[in-house]
Structures are given as structure tokens and as C-alpha cells.
C-alpha positions in Angstrom: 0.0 0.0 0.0 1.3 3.7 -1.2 1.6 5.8 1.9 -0.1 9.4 1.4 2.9 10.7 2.0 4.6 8.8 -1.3 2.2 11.3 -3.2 3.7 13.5 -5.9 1.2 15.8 -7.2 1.1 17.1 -11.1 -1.6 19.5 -12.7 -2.6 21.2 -15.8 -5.8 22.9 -14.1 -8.2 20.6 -15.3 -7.1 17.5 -13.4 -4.4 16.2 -11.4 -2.4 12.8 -11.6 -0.6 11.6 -8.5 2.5 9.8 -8.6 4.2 7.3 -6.0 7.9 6.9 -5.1 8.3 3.9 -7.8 7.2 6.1 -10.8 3.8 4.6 -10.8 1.1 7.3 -11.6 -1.5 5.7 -9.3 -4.5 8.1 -9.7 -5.4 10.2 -12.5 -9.2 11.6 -13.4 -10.0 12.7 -17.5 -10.8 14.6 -18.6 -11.4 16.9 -15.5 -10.8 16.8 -12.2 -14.7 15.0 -10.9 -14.3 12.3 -13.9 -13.8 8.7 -13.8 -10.7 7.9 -13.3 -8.4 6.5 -15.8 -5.8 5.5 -13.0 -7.1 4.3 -9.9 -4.3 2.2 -8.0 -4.6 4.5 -5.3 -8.0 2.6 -4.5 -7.7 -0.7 -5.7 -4.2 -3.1 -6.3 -6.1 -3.9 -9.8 -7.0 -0.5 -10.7 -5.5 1.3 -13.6 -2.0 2.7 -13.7 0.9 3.3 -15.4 4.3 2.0 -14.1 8.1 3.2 -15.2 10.9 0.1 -14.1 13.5 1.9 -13.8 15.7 0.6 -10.9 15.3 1.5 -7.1 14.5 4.7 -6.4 17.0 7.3 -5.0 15.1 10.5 -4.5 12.8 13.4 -5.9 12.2 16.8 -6.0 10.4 19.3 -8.2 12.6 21.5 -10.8 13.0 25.2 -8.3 9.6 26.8 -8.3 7.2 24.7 -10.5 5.5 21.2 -10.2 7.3 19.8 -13.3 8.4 16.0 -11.4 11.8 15.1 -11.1 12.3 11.3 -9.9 15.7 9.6 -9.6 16.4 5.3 -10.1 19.6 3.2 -9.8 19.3 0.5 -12.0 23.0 -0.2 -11.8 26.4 0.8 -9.5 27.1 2.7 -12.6 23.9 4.2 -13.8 21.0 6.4 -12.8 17.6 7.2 -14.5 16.0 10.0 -14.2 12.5 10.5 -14.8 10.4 14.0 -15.7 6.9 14.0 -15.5 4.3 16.7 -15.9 0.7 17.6 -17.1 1.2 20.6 -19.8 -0.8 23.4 -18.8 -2.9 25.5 -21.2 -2.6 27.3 -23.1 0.2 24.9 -25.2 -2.3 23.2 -28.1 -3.6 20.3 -25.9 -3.5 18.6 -23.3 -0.7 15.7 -22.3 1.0 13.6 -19.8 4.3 13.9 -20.4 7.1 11.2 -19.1 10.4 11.5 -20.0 13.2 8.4 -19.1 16.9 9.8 -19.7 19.9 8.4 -18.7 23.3 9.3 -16.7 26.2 6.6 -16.7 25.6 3.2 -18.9 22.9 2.8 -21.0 20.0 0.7 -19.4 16.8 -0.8 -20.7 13.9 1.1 -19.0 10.2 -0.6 -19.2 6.9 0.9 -18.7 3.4 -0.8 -18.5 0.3 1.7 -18.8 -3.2 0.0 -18.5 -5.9 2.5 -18.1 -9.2 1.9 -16.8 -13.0 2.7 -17.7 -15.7 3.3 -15.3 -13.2 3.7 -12.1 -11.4 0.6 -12.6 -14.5 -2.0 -13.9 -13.0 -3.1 -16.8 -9.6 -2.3 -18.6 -9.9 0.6 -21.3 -9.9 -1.6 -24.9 -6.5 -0.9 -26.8 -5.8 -0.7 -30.4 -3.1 0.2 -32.7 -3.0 3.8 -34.2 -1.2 6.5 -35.9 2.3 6.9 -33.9 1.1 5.0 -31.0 -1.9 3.3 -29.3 -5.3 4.6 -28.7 -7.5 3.6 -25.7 -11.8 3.6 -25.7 -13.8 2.6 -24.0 -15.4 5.8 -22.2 -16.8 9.3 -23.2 -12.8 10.6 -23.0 -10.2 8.5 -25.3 -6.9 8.6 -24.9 -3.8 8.6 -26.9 -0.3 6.7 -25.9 2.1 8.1 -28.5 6.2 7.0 -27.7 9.0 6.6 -29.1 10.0 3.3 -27.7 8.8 -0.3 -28.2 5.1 -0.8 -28.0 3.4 -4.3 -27.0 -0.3 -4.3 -26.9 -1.1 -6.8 -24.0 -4.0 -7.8 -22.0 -5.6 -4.6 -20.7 -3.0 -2.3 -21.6 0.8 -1.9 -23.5 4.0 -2.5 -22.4 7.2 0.1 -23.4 10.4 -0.7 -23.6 14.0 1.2 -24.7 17.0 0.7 -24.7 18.0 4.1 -22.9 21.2 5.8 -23.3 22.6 9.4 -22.2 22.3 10.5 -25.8 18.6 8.7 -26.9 15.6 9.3 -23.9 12.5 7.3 -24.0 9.3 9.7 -24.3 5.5 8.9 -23.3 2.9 10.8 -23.7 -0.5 10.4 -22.8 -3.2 12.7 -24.3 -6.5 13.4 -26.0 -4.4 13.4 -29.0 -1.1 12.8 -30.8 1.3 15.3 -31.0 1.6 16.5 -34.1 4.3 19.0 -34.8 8.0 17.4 -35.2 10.2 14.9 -33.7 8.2 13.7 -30.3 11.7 13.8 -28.1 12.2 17.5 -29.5 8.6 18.3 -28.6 8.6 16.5 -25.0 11.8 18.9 -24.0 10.4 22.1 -25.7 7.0 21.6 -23.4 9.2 20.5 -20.0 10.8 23.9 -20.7 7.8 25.9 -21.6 6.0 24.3 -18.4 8.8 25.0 -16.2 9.2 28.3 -17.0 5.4 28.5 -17.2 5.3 27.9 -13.4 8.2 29.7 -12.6 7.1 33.2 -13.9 4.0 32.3 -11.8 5.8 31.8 -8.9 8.0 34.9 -9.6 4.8 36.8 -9.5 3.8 36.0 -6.1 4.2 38.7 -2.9 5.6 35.9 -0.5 6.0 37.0 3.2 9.6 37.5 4.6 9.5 34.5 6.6 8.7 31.0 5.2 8.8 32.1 1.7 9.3 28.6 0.5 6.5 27.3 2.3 3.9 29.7 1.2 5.2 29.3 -2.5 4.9 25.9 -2.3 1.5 26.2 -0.8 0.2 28.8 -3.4 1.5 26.1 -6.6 -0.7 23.6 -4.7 -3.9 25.7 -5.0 -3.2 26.8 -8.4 -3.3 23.3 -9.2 -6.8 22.8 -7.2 -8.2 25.6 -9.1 -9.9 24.5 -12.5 -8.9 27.0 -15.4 -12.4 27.2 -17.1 -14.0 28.0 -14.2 -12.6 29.4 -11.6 -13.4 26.7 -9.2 -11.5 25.3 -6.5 -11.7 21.8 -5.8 -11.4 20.7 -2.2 -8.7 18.2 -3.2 -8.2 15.9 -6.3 -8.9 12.3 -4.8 -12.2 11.0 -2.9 -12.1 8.2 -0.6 -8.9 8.5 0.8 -9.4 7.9 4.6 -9.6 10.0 7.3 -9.4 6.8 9.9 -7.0 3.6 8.6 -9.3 1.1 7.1 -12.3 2.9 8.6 -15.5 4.3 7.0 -14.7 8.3 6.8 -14.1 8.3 3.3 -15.2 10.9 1.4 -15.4 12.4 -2.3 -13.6 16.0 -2.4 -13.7 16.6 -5.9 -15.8 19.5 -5.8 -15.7 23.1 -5.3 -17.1 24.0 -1.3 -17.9 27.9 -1.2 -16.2 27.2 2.3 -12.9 26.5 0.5 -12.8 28.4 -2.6 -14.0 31.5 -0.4 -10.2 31.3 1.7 -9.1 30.9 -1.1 -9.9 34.3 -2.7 -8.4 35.5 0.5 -5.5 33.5 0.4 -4.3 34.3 -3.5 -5.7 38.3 -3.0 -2.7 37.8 0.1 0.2 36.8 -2.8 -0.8 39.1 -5.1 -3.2 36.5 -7.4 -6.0 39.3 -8.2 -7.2 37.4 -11.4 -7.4 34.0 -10.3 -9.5 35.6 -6.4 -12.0 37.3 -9.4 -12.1 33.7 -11.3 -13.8 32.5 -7.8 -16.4 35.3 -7.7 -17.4 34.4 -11.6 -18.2 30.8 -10.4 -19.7 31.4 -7.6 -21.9 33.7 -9.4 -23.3 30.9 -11.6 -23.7 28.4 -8.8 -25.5 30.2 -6.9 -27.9 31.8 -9.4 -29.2 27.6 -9.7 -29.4 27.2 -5.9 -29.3 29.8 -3.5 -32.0 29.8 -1.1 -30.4 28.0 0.8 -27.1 27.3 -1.4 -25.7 24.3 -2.0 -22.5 23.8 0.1 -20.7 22.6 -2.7 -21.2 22.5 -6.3 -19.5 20.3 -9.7 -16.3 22.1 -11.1 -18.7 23.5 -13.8 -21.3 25.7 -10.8 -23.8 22.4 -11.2 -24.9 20.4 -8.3 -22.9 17.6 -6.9 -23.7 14.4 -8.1 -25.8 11.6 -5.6 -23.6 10.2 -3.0 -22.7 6.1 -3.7 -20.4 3.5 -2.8 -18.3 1.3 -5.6 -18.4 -1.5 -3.9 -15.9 -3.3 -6.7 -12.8 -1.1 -5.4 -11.2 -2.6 -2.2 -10.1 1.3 -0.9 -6.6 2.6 -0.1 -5.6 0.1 2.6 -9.2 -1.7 2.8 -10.7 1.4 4.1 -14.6 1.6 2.5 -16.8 1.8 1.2 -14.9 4.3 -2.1 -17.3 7.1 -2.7 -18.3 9.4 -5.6 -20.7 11.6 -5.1 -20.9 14.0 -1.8 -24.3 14.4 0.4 -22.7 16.9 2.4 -23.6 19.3 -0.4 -27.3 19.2 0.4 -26.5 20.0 4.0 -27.6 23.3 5.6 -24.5 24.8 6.4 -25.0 28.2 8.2 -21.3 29.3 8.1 -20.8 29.5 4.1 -22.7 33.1 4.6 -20.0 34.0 6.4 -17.0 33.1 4.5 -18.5 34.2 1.5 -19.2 37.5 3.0 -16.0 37.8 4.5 -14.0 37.4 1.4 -16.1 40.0 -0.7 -15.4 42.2 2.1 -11.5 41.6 2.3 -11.1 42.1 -1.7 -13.6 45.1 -1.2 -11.5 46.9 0.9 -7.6 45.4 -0.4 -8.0 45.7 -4.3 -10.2 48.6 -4.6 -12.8 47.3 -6.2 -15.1 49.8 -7.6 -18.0 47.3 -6.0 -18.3 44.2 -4.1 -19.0 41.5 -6.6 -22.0 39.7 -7.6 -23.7 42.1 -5.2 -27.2 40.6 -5.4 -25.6 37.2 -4.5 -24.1 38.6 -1.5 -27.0 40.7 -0.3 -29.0 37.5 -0.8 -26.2 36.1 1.7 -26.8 38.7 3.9 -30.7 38.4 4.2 -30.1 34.4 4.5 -27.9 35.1 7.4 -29.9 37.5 9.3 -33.2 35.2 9.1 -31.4 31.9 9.6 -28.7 32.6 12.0 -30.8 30.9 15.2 -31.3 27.6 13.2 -30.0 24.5 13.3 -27.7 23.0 10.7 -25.3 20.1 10.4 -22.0 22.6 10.6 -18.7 23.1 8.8 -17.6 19.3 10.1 -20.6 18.1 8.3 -21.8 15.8 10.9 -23.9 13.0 10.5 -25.6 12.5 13.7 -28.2 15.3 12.9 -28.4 19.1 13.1 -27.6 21.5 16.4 -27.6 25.0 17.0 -23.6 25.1 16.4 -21.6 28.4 18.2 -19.8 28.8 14.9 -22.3 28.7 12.7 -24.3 31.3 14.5 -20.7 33.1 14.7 -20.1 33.0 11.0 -23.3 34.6 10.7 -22.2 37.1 12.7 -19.7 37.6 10.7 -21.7 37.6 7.1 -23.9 40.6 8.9 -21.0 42.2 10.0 -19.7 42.0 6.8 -22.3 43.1 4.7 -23.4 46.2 6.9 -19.4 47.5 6.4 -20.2 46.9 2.3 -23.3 48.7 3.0 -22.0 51.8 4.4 -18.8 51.9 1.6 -21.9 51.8 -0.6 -20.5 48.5 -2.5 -23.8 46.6 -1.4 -27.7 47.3 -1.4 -29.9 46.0 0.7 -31.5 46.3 4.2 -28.9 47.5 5.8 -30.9 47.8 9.4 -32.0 44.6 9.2 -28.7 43.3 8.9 -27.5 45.5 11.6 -29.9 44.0 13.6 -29.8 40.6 13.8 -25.8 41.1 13.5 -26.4 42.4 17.3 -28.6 39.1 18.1 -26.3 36.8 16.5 -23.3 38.6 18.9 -25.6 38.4 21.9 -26.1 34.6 21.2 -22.3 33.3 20.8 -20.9 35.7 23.8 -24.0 35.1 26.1 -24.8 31.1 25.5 -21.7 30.2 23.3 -19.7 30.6 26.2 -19.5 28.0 29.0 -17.9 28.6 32.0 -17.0 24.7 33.1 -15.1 24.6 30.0 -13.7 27.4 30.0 -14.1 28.3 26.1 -17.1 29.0 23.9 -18.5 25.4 23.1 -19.5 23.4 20.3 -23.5 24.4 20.4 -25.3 27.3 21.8 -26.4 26.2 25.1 -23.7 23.3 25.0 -20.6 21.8 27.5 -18.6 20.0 24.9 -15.6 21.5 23.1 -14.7 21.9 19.6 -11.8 23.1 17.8 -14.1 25.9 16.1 -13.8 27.9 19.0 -10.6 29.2 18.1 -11.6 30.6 15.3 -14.4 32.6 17.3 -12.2 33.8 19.1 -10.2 35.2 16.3 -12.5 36.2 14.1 -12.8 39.6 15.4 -15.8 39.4 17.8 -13.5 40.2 21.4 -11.3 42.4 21.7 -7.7 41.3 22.7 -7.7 41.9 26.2 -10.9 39.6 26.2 -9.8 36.9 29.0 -11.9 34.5 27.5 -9.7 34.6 24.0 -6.8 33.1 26.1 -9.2 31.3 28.0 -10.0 29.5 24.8 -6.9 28.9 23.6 -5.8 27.2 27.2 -8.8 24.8 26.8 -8.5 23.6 23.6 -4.7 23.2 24.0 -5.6 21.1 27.7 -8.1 18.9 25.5 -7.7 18.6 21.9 -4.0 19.7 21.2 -1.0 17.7 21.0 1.5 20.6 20.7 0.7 21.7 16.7 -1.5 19.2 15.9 -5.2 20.1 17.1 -8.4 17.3 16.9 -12.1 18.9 15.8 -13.8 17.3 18.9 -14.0 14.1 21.0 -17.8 13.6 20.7 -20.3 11.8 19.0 -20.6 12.9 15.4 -23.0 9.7 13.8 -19.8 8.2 11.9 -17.6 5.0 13.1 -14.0 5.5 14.2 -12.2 8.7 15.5 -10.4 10.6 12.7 -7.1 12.5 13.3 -6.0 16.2 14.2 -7.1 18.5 11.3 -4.7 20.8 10.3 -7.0 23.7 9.2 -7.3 23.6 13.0 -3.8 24.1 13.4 -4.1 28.0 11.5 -6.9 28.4 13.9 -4.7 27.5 16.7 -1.9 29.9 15.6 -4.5 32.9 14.4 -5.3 32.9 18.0 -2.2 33.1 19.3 -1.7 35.9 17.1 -4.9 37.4 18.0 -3.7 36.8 21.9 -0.6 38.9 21.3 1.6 35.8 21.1 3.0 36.0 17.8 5.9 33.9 18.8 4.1 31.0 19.6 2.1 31.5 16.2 5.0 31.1 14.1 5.9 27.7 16.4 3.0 26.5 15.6 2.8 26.9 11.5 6.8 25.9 11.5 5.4 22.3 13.0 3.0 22.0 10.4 5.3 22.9 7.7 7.6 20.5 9.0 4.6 17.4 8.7 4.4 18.1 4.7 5.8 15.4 3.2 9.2 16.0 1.1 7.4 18.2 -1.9 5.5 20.2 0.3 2.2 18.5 -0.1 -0.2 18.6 3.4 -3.5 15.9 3.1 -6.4 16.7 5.3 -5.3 15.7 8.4 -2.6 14.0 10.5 -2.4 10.5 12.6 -2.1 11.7 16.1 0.2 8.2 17.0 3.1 8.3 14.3 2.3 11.7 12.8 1.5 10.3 9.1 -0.8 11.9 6.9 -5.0 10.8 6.3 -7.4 11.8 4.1 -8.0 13.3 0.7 -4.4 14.3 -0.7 -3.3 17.3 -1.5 -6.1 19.1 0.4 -7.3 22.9 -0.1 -7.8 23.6 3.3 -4.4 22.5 5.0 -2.3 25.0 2.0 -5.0 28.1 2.2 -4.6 28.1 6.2 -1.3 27.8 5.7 -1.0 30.5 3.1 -3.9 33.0 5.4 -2.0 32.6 8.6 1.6 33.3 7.7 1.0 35.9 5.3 -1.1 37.4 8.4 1.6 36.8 10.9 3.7 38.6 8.1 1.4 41.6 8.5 0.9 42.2 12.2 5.2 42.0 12.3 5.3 44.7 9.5 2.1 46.7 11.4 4.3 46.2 14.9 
């Protein structure tokens, strides 16, 4: 079994392919990111893949400031192998997986088996011989294997092979076509150099923060690859059913584009100076919302539609026997209070950072606004998306708090139309609700539900989020609790109760932004910047954070590389940054 960690990530901004330590691309969606997947190893031993033999492996790295894949193999005492990979991002004429096998030392023969699957691994995708290569059927999305080594068509897929020397590469590509402008080993190099120096210029244009530079780069190039081109839309993460608990049942399709996510996300790229692809957000949202929006979905498809049904494919054994593998997400029909206020909150920050000449799509926002203020009191199933039914959650009814607060500021800059004393007041009941019955003294923090006495890792963010001031005693208060209960130094759990799903997952690692936010927010910046260097140091060696972390051996669980981990990453230093610069 591939650890999560193994993971390499690649990305042309329409889907992703995910490549283990051996050279095995292991998972790989087409033609966009929420498609069946043509490689699906990750979540079965017999799912599709495409394998380079090439010796034992003896590092990796990707070329300085870009995702292009660099993977080195020692077939021999005298040889190495190096592998490039890469997904060629628009606009270059098509799109392509590109695999180049060069040598350093002797030559070497260098194999390579690709057997792609249909219908997420239920049958192999039916080969046949073409034009400069092999095509595979067998689904709405053919592909096109074009080389420049030995072909064999086998059962369910071809085998490569080449004699490799330091002077003759073997190239693969995989695409929706052949290329078809001159020599293929010419054209493989000219697009690892145009893609390379594609994502360098894009890293060149980033405002970094003076500390943890790297990090934050690294971070940014991992939501840029989350973020589907067409669109604008941020998927959650490129995989679904990769498990929050080994072996367990918390396995979930992420696929999508949750306003939750792509909403810190406008903040996060506004902070590193991404102004086009923040707008890109606003555009989508815009069209989901205009098909469902009283209430709104909590996540849509890449393409503003609604998320597909939620069912298990019960044919895939799951990464390490964890099932049922799911496609499909019924979280998106929950009622999740708190998307009000992360929508607000971001139309507010680009408001009042890029000058906009007005908060946009206003009539989505003041339809946010009036949701908010006639909905903040009600229950919903929160931003964990239980399953054990919905509460009257303190962060919720904070995040609404937020929204109002929000949209009364756009009111009065006159970015935003609506009933602005409406929204003024229930912003005043929603306040009076989280500090009066949010707060419980036993615990000593705000709690999980309005009225409640269990704790959740939400609280720091209520406490940060601007609704006490900083000499507040119950913001340190909060932070001492949660540290007492659900902390292990960094590393920070949701909550230890009862949430209507089997197992206990691991510490989140949103949570651990949180945690450092309210540091920050406590006057401890010191402390803050501890904390985001310990989670910087649990990426594996790219760079790449999953959802979560094991709380035993420190490893990584869940959906891999996940939105969430990089944007509170990105939000928290660039704000630590900030308040260093502000003194």
C-alpha cells in the first residue's frame, strides 16, 4: 500500500495525476478533475496505472519553483535514471502527460506498463493500434499513448520498452491526441521547458512574506493546481475516498468546489498578489449560486452544477481496505450556516484590499446577507458536516455574525444594497447569542452548540475572528482549553464527541491555522509562528499537506493534497507577516 505521504502531485488545471515513489502514476481523473478515473491504484491493487521500471528509487524533487516531477532510479552501481513528468498546462495546443526516461552513466533498458481503466477501474480501457502510437476507448474521454520506444499491446493495456542511453531518452505521452508538430523527443523537451518556466514566472509573481517564503510558494502552486482554469473553481482536493481513519468508513469524495474552500481561497491568492485567479472565484460562484441559493448548496461540480448523488463502488477494495470508495458528496445538500460568512468575509477583504469599484455579484451577496440575518438561530449540520443530525452550532451562529458584520461594512462603503438595518440588527442578536450562551464557564471556552458543555476546535476561530477584543480573558481562556483537551503541541483534533460516523479521525490541520491565528490574535505571535513551523515540517518532502494527520506516528489521512491544509497555511503566515510589519 502507497503511503499518502509517497504522493507527488502534477496538474494542468483541469485534473491532477498523482505519482508514487516507484514512478507509478497511481491516480489520475480525465478529462477533468470530478471524472472517472483513468488510474485508480490508489483505491484498488487492480485499478488502472501506469508504471516506469527503472531501478530502485533514490530521490525526488520538483525543478526550483514549479510542479514539473523530477524522480531519480539506480538500475546499476554505474547508472541512474531519471524520470520527468508533468501535465502541460494551457494554453500549449492540448493537453498531455508527459514522461520523459533519460539516462546518466551506462545505457540501461527502461520498461513501462500503462493500463488504463473505464468506469473507475471496472473493466480495462480496450486498446488498439494507431497512428504513432496506441489509442485507448472505451469511455466518453479517449486517450492517446504516442512513444518513441517499443510498443506491445497486452492484456488490458501496452508494455514500453527502450534501450535508454545518455544521448537517446525514452518519451511517453498520454493525451486526447497525438502530437503532431515534429520529432516527439524535440517536442517532449520544448513543453518540460515551456512548463517549467510557465510555473516559474508564476511563482516569480507571487508577494511571499519575509518568513517561510518557500512554504507559502509551495502552498500557493498547490492551489493553483486545485483551481480548475475554465472556471474558476476550486476543488477541495483531487482524490475521494482517501481515509480519514485507517481502514475505517470516513471516506469521502472532495472533488468539488465547497464555497467554504474556494471563499479562503480568494483571500489567500488576494494575500500573494493572485488578483485574477480571487475574481475567477467570484465568476463561479456567481453561476452556482444563481441555480441554488435559497439556501445554497454547500458545494457544487467544477462547472457551478450540483454535486452528483452520493454512492459506494463497492468493486474497489479502498486505499488500505478502508470503505466503502465514494463518488458523489451528500454533504452538499447540508444546511451549512457558516458558508454566509466566509463568502461575506472574502467579498469584504477584496472590497477593501484591491479597490474594487464594487463588491461583486452584489445581489448574490445581499442575498447572503438576508439568509444570514433570518437563519442565524437555526440549526444546521455545521462546517464538520456531521452526521448525527443538526444543532444550534456556536460557529455557525458566529459565522453569521460575521456575514452581517460584513455586509453592513459593504453597505456603508456603498458597495452593497440592501436592508442595511436589518442586517444591523440581527448582526447584534447573533453577537448576543455566541458571547452570552456560546460561552460556557466549566469549559472554559465557547463550546461546540449554543447552550452546549462539549468542546470543539471551532472555538478558536471565534475567538479570532474579530468578535473580542484582545484583552478579552476568554480569547486566552479558549486557547488554554483547547490546547488542555484537543491539542497535541501543533496538531489540534475537531472534537472528541459523538458525530454519527464509526471511528475517531485525526488532528485537522485547518485547526492548526486556527490555533496559531489565536495566538496571534492573543498577542503571542511567537508562539504562532511555532506552531505553522510544526506543520510545515509534517508536509511530506514536496510540500504536499493531506487533510489531516495520525495523532500516534504523525503520518498523513485523508484526501491528498487538500485545499484547506495549503489556504490556512497561506492566510496565517501571510497574516503573521502583516501584524510584524504593522508592529
Amino acid at each position: 500500500m502507497t503511503d499518502i505521504a509517497d504522493l507527488a502531485l502534477l496538474g494542468d488545471q483541469r485534473t491532477a495525476a498523482l505519482v508514487d515513489r516507484t514512478g507509478t502514476v497511481v491516480w489520475m481523473c480525465w478529462p477533468d478533475f470530478a471524472d472517472d478515473a483513468l488510474l485508480c491504484r490508489l483505491l484498488d491493487p487492480g485499478g488502472g496505472s501506469w508504471s516506469i521500471d527503472a531501478g530502485e528509487p533514490v530521490g525526488r524533487r520538483y525543478l526550483p519553483d514549479s510542479v514539473v516531477l523530477e524522480q531519480r532510479f539506480r538500475p546499476s552501481p554505474n547508472s541512474e535514471v531519471v524520470v520527468t513528468d508533468l501535465l502541460v498546462p494551457p494554453p500549449q495546443g492540448g493537453r498531455w502527460l508527459v514522461r520523459r526516461c533519460e539516462v546518466r552513466g551506462e545505457p540501461t533498458t527502461v520498461r513501462s506498463c500503462l493500463r488504463p481503466t473505464v468506469r473507475f477501474g471496472q473493466a480495462a480501457a480496450p486498446a488498439r493500434a494507431a497512428p504513432s502510437g496506441v489509442r485507448f476507448e472505451g469511455s466518453d474521454a479517449a486517450v492517446h499513448l504516442t512513444t518513441d520506444g517499443t510498443v506491445d499491446v497486452v492484456d488490458g493495456g501496452v508494455e514500453v520498452r527502450a534501450e535508454v542511453s545518455e544521448d537517446r531518452p525514452l518519451v511517453m505521452v498520454l493525451g486526447e491526441r497525438t502530437p503532431d508538430t515534429g520529432p516527439l523527443r524535440e517536442w517532449a523537451d520544448n513543453r518540460i521547458r515551456r512548463t517549467a518556466d510557465h510555473w516559474h514566472r508564476w511563482v516569480g509573481s507571487l508577494h511571499l512574506p519575509s518568513s517561510a517564503g518557500e512554504a507559502v510558494a509551495r502552498s500557493a502552486l498547490t492551489v493553483k493546481l486545485l483551481i480548475y482554469e475554465p472556471t474558476g473553481a476550486v476543488v477541495a482536493a483531487p482524490t475521494t475516498s482517501l481515509p480519514e481513519v485507517r481502514g475505517g468508513t470516513r471516506n469521502w469524495d472532495y472533488r468539488y468546489a465547497w464555497l467554504r474552500d474556494a471563499s479562503m481561497a480568494i483571500q489567500a491568492l488576494e494575500r500573494v498578489g493572485r488578483y485574477d485567479e480571487a475574481m475567477a472565484f467570484w465568476d463561479w460562484l456567481e453561476r452556482a449560486v444563481r441555480q441554488r441559493n435559497d439556501p445554497p448548496a454547500t458545494a457544487y461540480t467544477i462547472h457551478a452544477g450540483e454535486v452528483p448523488a452520493e454512492v459506494g463502488l463497492d468493486h474497489l477494495q479502498g486505499f488500505g481496505g478502508a470503505r466503502p470508495v465514494r463518488v458523489g458528496n451528500a454533504a452538499s445538500d447540508q444546511l451549512q450556516l457558516d458558508v454566509f460568512g466566509h463568502v461575506l468575509e472574502a467579498a469584504a477583504h477584496c472590497y477593501d484590499r484591491m479597490e474594487l469599484d464594487r463588491a461583486h455579484p452584489a445581489d448574490v451577496l445581499a442575498s447572503f446577507a438576508d439568509q444570514a440575518a433570518s437563519r442565524w438561530s437555526a440549526p444546521d449540520e455545521s462546517i464538520w458536516e456531521v452526521r448525527s443530525g443538526p444543532e444550534r452550532y456556536v460557529y455557525s451562529t458566529f459565522r453569521c455574525w460575521s456575514a452581517l458584520d460584513r455586509a453592513v461594512h459593504l453597505a456603508d462603503e456603498g458597495a452593497l444594497a440592501g436592508d442595511r438595518r436589518s442586517w444591523a440588527k440581527a448582526r447584534e442578536q447573533a453577537a448576543e447569542a455566541v458571547l452570552r450562551d456560546g460561552w460556557n464557564d466549566e469549559l472554559g471556552s465557547f463550546s461546540r452548540a449554543i447552550g452546549g458543555d462539549q468542546l470543539d476546535a471551532t472555538a478558536l476561530a471565534v475567538v479570532a475572528g474579530g468578535l473580542l477584543e484582545r484583552d478579552d480573558p476568554r480569547l486566552v481562556s479558549t486557547i488554554r482549553a483547547v490546547e488542555d483537551h484537543l491539542a497535541d503541541g501543533a496538531l489540534v483534533r475537531r472534537y472528541a464527541t459523538d458525530d454519527g460516523l464509526d471511528g475517531q479521525d485525526g488532528a485537522f490541520l485547518l485547526c492548526s491555522s486556527w490555533l496559531a491565528d489565536a495566538h496571534l490574535a492573543a498577542g503571542a505571535p511567537d508562539r504562532a509562528a511555532e506552531i505553522l513551523e510544526e506543520v510545515e515540517g509534517l508536509a511530506n518532502d514536496l510540500g504536499l499537506l493531506s487533510e489531516e494527520v495520525d495523532l500516534s506516528d504523525r503520518s498523513l489521512l485523508g484526501n491528498f493534497p487538500q485545499a484547506l491544509s495549503h489556504l490556512g497555511l497561506i492566510n496565517s503566515r501571510v497574516k503573521l507577516d502583516e501584524a510584524a510589519a504593522n508592529g
